[in-house]
N, C-alpha and C positions, 0 to 999 in steps of 0.2 A: 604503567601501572606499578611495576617493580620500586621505581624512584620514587614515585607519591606514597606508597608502604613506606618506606622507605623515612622519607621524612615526616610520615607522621610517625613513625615509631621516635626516631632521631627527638621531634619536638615534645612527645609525651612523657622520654627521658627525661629533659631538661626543668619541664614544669612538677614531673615527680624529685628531682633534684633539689629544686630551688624549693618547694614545700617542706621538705624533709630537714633543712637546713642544711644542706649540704656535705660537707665536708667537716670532721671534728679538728677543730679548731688545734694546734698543735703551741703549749705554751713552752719557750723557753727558759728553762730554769737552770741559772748560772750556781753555782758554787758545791763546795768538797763537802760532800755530805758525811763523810767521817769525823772530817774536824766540826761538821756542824753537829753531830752527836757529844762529843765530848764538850763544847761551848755550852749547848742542849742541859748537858749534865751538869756543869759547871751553876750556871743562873737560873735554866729553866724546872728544872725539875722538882725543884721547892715547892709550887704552885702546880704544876702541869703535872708531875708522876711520869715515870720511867716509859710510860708507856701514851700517856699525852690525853690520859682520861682523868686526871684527879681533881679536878677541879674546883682546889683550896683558893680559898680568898675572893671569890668569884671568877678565877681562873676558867677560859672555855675549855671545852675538849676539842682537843684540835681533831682526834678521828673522823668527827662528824661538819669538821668546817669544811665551807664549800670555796674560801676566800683563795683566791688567786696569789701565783707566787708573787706579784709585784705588790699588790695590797699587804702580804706578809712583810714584805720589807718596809713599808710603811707603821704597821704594828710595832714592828718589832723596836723601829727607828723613833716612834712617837709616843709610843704606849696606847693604853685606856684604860677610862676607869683606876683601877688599882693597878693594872701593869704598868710596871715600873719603863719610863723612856731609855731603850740602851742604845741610843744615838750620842758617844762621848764617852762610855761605858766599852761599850765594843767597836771594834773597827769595821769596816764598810765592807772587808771582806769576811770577817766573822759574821756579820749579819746577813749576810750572804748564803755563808752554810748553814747556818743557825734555821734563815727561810728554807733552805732546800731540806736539811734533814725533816723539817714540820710537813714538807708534800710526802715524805715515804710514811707516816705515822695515819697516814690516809689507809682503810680497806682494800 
């Protein structure tokens, strides 16, 4: 009786698991987020504001973007809209930190 408790508790887990989504997804994000501050401050803050809410030109705010570090490097690499493409502009490791300093300006 012990082991049939047992595994239904075991199986109750698993399906409350896999409902819940499981596990938060853990994303890797590469680059110096220092240097990507002063990069940040260099191009970005023209449009974006010191703080990543000012959004001149129809510049987003980045506080309230939900967009993933690899889709920022694609932004950042491509542009839209009015942002300007810094794919040739900045190097692969500036656009790097550039991405990573844009996840701390996150809440």
């Amino acid at each position: 009786m012990k082991s049939y408790l047992t595994g239904v508790f075991l199986f109750g887990l698993i399906i409350y698991i896999g409902a819940s989504g499981g596990c938060a997804s853990t994303e890797q994000v590469k680059g110096d987020v220092a240097n990507g501050k002063k990069v940040y401050g260099q191009y970005c803050v023209l449009c974006h504001g010191d703080n990543g809410k000012m959004q001149l030109n129809g510049a987003k705010d980045i506080t309230v973007s939900e967009l993933t570090f690899e889709l920022r490097l694609t932004l950042i690499k491509d542009g839209k809209n009015l942002m300007t493409p810094f794919d040739g502009i900045l190097s692969e490791s500036e656009i790097q930190d550039v991405a990573a300093y844009s996840m701390t300006l996150k809440p």
